[in-house]
C-alpha positions as CSV (number, residue, x, y, z in Angstrom):
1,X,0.0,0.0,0.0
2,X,1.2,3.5,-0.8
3,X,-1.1,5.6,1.8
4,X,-3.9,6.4,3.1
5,X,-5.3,7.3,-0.2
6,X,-5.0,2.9,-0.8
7,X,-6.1,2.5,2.0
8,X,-9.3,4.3,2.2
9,X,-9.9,2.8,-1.5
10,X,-9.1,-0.6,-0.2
11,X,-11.4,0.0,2.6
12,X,-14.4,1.1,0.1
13,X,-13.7,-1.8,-2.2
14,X,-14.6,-3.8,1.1
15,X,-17.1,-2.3,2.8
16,X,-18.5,0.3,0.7
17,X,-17.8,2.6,3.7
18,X,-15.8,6.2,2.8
19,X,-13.9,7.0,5.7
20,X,-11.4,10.0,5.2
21,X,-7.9,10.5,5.7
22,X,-8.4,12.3,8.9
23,X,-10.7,8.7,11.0
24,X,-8.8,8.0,14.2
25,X,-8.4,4.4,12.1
26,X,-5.2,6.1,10.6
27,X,-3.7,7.3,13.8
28,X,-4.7,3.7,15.8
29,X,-2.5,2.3,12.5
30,X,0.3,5.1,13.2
31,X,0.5,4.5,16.6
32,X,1.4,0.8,16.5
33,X,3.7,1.5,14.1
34,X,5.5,4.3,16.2
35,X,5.2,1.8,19.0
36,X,7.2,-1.2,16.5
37,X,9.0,1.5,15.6
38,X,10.3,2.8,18.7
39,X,11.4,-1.1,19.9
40,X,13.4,-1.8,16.3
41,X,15.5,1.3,17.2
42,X,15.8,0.1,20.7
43,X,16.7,-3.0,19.7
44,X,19.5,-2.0,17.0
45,X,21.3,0.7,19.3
46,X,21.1,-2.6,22.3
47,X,23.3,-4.9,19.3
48,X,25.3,-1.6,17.9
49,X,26.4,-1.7,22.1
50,X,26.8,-5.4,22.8
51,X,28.7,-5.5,19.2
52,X,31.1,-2.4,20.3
53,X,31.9,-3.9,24.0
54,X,32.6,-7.8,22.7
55,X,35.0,-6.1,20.0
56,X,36.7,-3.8,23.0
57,X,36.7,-7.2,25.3
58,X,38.6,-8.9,22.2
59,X,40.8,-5.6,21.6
60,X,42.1,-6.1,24.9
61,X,42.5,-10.2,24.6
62,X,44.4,-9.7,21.8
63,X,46.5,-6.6,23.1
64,X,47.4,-8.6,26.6
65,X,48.2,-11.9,24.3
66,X,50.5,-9.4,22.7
67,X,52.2,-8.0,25.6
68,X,53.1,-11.5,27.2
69,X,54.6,-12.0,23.5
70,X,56.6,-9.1,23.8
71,X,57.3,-10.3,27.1
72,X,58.0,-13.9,26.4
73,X,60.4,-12.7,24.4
74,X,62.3,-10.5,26.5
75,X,62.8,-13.8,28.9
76,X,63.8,-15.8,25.4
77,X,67.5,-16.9,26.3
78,X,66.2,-17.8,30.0
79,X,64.1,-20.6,28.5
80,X,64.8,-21.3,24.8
81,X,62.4,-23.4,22.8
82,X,59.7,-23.9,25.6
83,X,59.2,-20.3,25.6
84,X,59.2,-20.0,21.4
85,X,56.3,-22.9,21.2
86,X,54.4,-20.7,23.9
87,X,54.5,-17.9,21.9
88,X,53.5,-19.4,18.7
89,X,50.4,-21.1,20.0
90,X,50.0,-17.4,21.5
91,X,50.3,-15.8,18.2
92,X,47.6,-18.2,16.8
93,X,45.3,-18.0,19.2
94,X,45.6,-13.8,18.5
95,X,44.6,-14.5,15.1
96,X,42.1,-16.9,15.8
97,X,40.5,-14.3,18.2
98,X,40.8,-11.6,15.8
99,X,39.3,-13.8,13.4
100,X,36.5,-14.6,15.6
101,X,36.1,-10.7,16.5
102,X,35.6,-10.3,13.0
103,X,33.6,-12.8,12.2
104,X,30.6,-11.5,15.5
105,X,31.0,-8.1,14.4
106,X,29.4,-9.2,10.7
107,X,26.8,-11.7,12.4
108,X,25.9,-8.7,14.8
109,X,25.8,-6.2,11.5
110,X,23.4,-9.2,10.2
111,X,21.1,-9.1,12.9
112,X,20.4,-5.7,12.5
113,X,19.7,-5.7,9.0
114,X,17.5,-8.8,9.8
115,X,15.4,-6.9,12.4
116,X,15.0,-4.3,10.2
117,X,13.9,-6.5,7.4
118,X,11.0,-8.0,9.9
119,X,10.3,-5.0,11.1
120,X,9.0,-4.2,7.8
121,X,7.7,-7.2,6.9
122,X,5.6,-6.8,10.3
123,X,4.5,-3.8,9.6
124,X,3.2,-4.8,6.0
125,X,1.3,-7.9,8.0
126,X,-0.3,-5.6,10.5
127,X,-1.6,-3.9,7.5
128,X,-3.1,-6.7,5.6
129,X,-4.5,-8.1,8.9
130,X,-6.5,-4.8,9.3
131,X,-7.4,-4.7,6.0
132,X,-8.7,-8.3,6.4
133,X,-10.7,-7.3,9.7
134,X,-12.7,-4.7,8.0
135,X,-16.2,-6.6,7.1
136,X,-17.0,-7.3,3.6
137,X,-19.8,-5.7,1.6
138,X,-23.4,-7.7,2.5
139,X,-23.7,-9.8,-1.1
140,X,-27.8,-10.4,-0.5
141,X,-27.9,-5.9,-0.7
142,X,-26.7,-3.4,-1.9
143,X,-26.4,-1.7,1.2
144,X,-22.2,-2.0,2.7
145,X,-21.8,-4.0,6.3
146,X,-21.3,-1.1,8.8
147,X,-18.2,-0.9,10.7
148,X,-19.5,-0.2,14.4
149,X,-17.3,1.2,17.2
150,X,-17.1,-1.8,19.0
151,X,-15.5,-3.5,16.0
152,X,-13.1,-0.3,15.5
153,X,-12.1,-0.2,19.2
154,X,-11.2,-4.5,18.5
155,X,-9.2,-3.4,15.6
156,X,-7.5,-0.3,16.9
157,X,-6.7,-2.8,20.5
158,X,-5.7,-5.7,18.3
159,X,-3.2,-3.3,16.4
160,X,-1.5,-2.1,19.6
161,X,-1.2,-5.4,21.3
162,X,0.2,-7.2,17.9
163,X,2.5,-4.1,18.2
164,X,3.4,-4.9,21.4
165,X,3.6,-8.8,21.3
166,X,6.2,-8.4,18.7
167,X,8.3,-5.9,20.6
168,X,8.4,-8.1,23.3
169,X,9.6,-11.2,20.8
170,X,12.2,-9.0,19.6
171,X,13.5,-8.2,22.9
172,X,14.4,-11.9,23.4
């Protein structure tokens, strides 16, 4: 859907009811989205944090690895070959790590995109299930099915609560 101008079509086409682009319908719709909205970015700047401290916490594996290198060698004459295996399974476990580093920071880079992607898709399923909740025209007249307040207020409360329910979900 492009707007509210599809929307109020769609909503026609179904019900033969004109609502215009000012019915609370519109804000019920904005304000779940806000509400998904306002979770995603939660969400994102939580991984853009955990991502930053893990790469710090392996900055400063690698940098004490490093220094007991530096270190090792100093000591080198004291205990010959012993020491140079140690620091060669040292220096491979540095690489490894960075590797590893690496290797989180794209996974975490992932995630994000991939909660942004659902966040979208979630937001185009909240749509259609509205859409789909509206009543259909009455076939035996020629008269629309009313939409009554008690079926707007069950639309506008399941918006919000699907809004929530997936917040929570994507807090996990």
């Amino acid at each position: 859907m492009n707007g509210k101008r599809d929307l109020i079509a769609e909503v026609v086409r179904r019900t033969g009811i004109r609502i215009d682009e000012d019915d609370p319908a519109f804000a019920v719709a904005h304000l779940a989205d806000l509400v998904l909205q306002e979770h995603t970015e939660k969400i994102a700047g939580d991984l853009a944090e955990v991502s930053a401290q893990v790469g710090k916490d392996f900055d400063s594996l690698v940098e004490k690895i490093r220094a007991l290198q530096n270190e090792g060698e100093a000591h080198k004459d004291e205990n010959g070959a012993k020491l140079d295996g140690t620091l060669a399974s040292m220096d491979k476990i540095s690489q490894r790590l960075l590797v590893v580093a690496k290797t989180f920071e794209a996974a975490e880079s992932a995630k994000a995109a991939n909660i942004e992607r659902n966040s979208q898709a979630i937001r185009a399923s909240m749509e259609n299930a509205i859409k789909t909740a509206l009543p259909k025209p009455d076939s035996s007249s020629a008269k629309p099915a009313p939409i009554n307040a008690v079926q707007l207020a069950s639309l506008a409360l399941s918006a919000v609560a699907a809004a929530g329910v997936i917040a929570l979900l994507m807090l996990r």
